[in-house]
N, CA, C and O of each residue as an XYZ file, in Angstrom:
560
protein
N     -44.445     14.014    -26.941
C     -43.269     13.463    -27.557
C     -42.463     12.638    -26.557
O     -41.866     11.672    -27.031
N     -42.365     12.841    -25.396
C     -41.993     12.392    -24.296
C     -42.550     11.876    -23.107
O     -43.156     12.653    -22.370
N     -42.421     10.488    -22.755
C     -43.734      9.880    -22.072
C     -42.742     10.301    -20.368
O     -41.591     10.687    -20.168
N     -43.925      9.971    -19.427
C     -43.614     11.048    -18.181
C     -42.851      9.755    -17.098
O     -42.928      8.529    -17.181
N     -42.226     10.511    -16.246
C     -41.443      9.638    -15.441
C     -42.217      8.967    -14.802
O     -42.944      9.555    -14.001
N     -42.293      7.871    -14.910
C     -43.165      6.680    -13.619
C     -42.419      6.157    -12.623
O     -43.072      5.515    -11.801
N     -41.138      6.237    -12.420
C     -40.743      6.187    -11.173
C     -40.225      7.535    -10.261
O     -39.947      8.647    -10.711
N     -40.180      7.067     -8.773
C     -39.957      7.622     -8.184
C     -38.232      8.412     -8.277
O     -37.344      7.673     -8.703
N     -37.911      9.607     -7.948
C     -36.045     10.027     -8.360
C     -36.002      9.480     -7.411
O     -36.868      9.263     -6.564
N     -34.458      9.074     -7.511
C     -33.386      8.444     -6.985
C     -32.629      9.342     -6.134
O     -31.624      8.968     -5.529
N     -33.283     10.995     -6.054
C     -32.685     11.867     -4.858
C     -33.402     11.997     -3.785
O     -32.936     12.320     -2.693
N     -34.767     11.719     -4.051
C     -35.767     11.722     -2.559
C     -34.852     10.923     -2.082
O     -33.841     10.528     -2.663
N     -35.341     10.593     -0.611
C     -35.283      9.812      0.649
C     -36.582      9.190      0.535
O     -37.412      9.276     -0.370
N     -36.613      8.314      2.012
C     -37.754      7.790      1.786
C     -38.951      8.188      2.787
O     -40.040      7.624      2.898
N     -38.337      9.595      3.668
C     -39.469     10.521      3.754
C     -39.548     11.678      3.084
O     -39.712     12.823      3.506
N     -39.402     11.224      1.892
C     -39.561     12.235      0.607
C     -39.257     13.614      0.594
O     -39.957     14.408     -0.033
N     -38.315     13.939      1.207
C     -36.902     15.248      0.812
C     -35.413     14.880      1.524
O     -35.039     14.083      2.384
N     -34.880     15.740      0.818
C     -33.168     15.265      0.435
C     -32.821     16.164      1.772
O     -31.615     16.390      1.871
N     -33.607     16.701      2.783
C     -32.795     17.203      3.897
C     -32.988     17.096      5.109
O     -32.940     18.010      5.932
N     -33.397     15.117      5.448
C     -33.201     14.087      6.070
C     -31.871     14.122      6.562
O     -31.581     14.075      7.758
N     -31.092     14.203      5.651
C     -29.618     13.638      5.977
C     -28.629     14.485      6.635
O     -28.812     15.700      6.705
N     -27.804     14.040      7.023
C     -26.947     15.167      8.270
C     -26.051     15.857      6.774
O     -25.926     15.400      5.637
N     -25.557     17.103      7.402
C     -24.876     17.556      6.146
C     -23.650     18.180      7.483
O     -23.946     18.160      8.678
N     -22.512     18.614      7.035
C     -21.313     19.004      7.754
C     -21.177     20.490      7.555
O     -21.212     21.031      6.450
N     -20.940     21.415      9.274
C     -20.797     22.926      8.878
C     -20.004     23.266      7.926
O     -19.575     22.537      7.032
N     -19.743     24.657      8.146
C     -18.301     25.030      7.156
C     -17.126     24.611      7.815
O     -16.033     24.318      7.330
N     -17.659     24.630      9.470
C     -16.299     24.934     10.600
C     -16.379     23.339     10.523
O     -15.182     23.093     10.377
N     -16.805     22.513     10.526
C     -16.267     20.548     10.424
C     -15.927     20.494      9.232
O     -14.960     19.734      9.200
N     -16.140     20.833      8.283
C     -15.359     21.347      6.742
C     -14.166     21.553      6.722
O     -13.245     20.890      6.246
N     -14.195     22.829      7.442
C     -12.808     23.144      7.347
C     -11.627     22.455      8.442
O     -10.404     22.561      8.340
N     -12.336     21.786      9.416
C     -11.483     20.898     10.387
C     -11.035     19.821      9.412
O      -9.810     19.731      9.329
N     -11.676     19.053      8.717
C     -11.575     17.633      8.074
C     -10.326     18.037      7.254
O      -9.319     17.337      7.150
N     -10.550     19.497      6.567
C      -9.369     19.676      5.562
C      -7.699     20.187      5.854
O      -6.618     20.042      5.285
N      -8.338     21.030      7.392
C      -7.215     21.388      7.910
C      -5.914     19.889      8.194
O      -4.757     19.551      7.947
N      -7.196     19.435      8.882
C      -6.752     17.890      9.608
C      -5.489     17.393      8.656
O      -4.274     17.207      8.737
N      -6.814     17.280      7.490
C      -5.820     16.640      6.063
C      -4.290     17.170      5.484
O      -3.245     16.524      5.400
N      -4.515     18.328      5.187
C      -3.373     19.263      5.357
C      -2.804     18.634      6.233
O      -2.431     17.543      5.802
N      -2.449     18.877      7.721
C      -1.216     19.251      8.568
C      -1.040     17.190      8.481
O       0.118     16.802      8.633
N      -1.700     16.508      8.345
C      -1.980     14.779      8.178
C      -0.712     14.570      7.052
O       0.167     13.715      7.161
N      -0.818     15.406      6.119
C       0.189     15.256      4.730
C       0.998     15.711      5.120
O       1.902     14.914      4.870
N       1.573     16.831      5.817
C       2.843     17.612      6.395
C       3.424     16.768      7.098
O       4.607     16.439      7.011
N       2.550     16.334      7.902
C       3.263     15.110      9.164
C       4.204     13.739      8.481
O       5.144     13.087      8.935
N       3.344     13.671      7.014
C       3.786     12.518      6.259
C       5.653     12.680      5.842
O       6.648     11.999      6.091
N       5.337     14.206      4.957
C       6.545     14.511      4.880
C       7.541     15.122      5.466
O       8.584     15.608      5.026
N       6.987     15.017      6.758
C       8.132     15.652      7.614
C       9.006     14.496      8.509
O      10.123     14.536      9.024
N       7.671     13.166      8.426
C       8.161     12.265      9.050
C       9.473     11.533      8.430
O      10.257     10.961      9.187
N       9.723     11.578      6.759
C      10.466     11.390      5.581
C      11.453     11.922      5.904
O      12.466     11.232      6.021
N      11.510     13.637      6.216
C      12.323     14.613      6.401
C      13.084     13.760      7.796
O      14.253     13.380      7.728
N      12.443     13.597      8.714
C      13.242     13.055      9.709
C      13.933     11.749      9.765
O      14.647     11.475     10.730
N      13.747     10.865      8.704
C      14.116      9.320      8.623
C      15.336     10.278      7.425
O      16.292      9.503      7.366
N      15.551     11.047      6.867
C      16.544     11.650      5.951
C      17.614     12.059      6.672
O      18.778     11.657      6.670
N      17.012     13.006      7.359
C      18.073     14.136      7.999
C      17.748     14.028      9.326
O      17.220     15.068      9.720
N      17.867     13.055     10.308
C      17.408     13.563     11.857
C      17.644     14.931     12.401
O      18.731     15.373     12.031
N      16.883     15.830     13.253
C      17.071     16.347     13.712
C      15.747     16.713     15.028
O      14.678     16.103     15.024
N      16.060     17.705     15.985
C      15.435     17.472     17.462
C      14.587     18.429     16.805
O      13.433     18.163     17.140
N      14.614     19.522     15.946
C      13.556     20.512     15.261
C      12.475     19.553     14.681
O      11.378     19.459     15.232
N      12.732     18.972     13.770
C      11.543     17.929     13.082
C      11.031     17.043     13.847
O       9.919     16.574     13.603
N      11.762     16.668     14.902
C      11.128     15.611     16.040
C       9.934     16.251     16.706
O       8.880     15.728     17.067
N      10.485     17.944     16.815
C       9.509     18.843     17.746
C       8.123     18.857     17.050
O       6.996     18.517     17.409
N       8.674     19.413     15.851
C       7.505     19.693     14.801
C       6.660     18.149     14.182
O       5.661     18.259     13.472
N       7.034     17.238     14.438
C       6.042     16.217     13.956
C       5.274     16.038     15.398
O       4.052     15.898     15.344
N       5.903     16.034     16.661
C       4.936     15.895     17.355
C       4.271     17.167     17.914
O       4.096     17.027     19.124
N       4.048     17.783     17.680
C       2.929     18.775     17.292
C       2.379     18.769     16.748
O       1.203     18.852     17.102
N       2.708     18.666     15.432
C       1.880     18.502     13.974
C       0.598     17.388     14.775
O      -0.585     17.724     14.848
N       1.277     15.711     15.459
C       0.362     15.129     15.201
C      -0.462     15.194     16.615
O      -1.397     14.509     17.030
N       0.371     16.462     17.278
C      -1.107     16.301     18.179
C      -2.264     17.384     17.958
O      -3.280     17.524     18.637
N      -1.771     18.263     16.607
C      -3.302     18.690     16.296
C      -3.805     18.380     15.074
O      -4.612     19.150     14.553
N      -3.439     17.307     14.489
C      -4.031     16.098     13.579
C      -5.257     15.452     14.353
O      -6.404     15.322     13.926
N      -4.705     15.044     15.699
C      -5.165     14.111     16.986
C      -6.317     14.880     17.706
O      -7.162     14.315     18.400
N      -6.267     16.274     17.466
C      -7.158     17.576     18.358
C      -8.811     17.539     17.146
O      -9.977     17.292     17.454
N      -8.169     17.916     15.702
C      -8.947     18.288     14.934
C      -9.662     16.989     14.518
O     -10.820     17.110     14.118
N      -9.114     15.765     14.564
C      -9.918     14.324     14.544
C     -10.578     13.671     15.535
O     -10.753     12.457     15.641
N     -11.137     15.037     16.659
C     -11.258     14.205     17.742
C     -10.650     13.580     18.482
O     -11.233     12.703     19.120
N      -9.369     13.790     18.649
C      -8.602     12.171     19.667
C      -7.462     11.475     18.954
O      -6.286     11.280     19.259
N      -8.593     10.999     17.348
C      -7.663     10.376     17.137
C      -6.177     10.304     16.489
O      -6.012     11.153     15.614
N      -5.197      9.564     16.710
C      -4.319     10.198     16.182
C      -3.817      9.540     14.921
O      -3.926      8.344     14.648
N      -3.250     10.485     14.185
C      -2.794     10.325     12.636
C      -2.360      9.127     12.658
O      -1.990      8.655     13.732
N      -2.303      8.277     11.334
C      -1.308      7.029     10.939
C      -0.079      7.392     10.687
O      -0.054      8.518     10.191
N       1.203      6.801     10.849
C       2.328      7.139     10.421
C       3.172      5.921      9.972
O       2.843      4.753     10.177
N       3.984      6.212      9.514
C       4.588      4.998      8.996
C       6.067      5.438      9.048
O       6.353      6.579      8.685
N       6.974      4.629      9.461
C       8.530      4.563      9.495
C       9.412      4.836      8.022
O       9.325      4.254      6.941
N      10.000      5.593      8.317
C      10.513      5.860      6.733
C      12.141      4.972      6.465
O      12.684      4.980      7.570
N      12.873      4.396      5.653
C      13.991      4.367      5.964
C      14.742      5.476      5.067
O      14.226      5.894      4.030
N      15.943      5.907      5.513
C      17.051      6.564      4.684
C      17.222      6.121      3.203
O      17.715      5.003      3.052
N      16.949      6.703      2.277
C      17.800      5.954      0.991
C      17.976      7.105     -0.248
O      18.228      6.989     -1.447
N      17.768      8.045      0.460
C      17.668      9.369     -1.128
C      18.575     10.060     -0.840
O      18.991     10.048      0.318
N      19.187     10.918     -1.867
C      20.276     11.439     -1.935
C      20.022     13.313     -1.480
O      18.853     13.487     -1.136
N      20.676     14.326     -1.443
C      20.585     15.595     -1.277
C      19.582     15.873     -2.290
O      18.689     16.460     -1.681
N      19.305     15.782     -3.314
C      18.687     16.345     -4.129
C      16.545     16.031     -3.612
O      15.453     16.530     -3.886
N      16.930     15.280     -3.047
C      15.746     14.712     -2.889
C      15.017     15.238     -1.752
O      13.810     15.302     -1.522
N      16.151     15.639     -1.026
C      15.371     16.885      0.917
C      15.161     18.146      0.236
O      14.177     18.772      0.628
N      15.919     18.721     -0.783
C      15.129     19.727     -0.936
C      13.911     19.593     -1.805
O      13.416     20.720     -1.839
N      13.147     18.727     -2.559
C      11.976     18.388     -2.522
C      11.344     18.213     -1.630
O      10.221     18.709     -1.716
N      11.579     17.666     -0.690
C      10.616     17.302      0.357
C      10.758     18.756      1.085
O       9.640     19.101      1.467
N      11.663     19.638      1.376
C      11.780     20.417      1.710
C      10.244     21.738      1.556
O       9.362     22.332      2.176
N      11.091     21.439     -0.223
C       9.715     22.309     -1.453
C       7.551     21.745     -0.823
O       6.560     22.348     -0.409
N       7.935     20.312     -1.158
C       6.735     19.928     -0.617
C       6.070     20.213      0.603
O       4.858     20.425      0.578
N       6.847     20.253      1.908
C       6.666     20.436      3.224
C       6.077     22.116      3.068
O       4.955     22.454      3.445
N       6.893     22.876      2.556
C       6.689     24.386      2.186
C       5.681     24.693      1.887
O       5.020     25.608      2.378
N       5.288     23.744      0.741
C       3.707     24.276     -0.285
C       2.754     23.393      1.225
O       2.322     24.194      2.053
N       2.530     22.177      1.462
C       1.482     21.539      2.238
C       1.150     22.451      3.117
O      -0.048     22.681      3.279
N       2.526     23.453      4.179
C       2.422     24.227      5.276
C       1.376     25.391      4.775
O       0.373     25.899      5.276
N       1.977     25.539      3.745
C       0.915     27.129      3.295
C      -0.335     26.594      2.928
O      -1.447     27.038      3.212
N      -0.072     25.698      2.337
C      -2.047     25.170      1.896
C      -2.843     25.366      3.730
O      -3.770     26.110      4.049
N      -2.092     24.451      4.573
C      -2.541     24.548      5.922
C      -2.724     25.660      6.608
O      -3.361     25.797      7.652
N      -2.112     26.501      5.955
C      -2.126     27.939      6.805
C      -3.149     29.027      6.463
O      -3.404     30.048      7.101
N      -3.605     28.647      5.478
C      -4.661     29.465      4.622
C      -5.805     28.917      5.363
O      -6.468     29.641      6.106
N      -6.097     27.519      5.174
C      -7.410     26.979      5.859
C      -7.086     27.044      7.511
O      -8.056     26.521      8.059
N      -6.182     27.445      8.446
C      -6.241     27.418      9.282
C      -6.579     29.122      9.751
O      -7.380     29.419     10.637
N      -6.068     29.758      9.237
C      -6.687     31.074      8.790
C      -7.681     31.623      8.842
O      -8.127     32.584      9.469
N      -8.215     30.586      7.746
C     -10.023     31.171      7.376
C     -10.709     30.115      8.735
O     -11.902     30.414      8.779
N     -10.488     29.313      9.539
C     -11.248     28.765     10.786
C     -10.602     29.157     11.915
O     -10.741     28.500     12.947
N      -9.789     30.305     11.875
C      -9.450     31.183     12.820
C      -8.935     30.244     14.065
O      -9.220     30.561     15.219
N      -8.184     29.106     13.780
C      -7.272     28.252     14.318
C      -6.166     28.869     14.627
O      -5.336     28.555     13.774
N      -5.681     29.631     15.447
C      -4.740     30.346     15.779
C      -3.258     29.050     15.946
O      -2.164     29.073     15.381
N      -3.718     28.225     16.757
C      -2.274     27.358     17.293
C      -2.198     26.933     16.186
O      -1.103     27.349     15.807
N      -2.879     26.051     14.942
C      -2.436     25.677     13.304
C      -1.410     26.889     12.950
O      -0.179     26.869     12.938
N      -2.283     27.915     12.675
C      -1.811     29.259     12.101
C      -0.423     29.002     12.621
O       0.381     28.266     12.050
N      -0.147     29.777     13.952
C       0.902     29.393     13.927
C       2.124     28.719     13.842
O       3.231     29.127     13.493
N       1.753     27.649     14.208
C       2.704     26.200     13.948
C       2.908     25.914     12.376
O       4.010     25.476     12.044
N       2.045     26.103     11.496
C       2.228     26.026     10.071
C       3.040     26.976      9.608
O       3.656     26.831      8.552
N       3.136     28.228     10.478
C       3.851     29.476      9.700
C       5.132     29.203     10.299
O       5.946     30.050      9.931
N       5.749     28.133     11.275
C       6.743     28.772     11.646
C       7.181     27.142     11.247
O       8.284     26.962     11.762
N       6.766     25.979     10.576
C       7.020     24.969      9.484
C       7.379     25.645      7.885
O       8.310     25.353      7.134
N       6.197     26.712      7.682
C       6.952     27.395      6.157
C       8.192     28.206      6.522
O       9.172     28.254      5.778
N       8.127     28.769      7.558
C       9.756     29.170      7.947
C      10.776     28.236      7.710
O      11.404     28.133      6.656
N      10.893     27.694      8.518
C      11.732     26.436      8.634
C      12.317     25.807      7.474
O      13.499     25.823      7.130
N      10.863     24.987      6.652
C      11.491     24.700      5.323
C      11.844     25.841      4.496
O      12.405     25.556      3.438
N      11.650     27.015      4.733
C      11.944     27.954      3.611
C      13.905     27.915      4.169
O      14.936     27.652      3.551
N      13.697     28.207      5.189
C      15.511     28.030      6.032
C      15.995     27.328      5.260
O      16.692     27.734      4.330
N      15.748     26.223      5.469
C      16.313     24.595      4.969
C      17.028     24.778      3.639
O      18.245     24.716      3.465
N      15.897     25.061      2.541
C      16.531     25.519      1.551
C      17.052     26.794      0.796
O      16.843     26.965     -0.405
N      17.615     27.510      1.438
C      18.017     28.546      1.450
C      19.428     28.609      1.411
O      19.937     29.471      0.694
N      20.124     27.866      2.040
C      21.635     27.864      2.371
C      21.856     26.709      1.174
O      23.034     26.354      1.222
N      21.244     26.115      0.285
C      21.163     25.395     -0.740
C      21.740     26.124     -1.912
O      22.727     25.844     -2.593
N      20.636     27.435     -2.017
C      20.790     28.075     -3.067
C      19.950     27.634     -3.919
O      20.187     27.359     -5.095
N      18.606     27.525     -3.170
C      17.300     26.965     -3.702
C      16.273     27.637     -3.306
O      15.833     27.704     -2.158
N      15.754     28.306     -4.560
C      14.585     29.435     -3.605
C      13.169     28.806     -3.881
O      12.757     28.313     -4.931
N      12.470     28.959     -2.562
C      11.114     28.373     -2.595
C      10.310     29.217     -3.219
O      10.505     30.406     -3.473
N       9.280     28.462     -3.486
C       8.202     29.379     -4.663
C       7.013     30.005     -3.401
O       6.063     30.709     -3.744
């Protein structure tokens, strides 16, 4: 009822198996994602600091991006200049956001037994949890 495949699949290689190709551990897995994580934190913390200056967020972004810079090999994160233009309502979002990114980071830094992440992420969910607290804004 069904006439038979005459070509070759499109998943071989062309020394005919699919495990030719380099594939990535769990532990470069979990670097790429960590990376990514604390890469997005850096984003919004860099926001946080074009908002609200302070010598705490100055500390914490450059940390952040020198183990962005560790876990990429060298290189270091992109960043971009933020200017001022949002009102109070808007840091404690970024606040909220910074909070959730830190814990996403802290879990995968966790499970790759990244101790200096671990820590530096836990004491960023501190921080923003601080932040909004004296708000009268409780983080989730």
């Amino acid at each position: 009822m069904y006439e038979p495949i005459r070509t070759k699949s499109v998943h071989t290689t062309m020394a005919g198996s699919t495990t030719d190709f380099p594939h990535r551990s769990r532990e470069e897995e979990l670097d790429i994602q960590l990376a990514g994580h604390l890469a997005a934190l850096l984003a919004v913390t860099d926001e946080l600091r074009a908002l609200a200056p302070s010598a705490d967020l100055d500390t914490a972004a450059t940390r952040l991006a020198d183990q962005v810079a560790r876990l990429r090999g060298g290189t270091a994160p992109a960043r971009t200049s933020v200017t001022a233009t949002a009102a109070e309502p808007h840091l404690a979002a970024l606040h909220r956001r910074a909070h959730t990114l830190a814990g996403r980071a802290l879990v995968v830094a966790a499970s790759r037994a990244d101790t200096a992440a671990a820590i530096l992420t836990a004491e960023r969910m501190d921080a923003h949890a601080a932040a909004l607290e004296p708000r009268g804004v409780a983080s989730r």
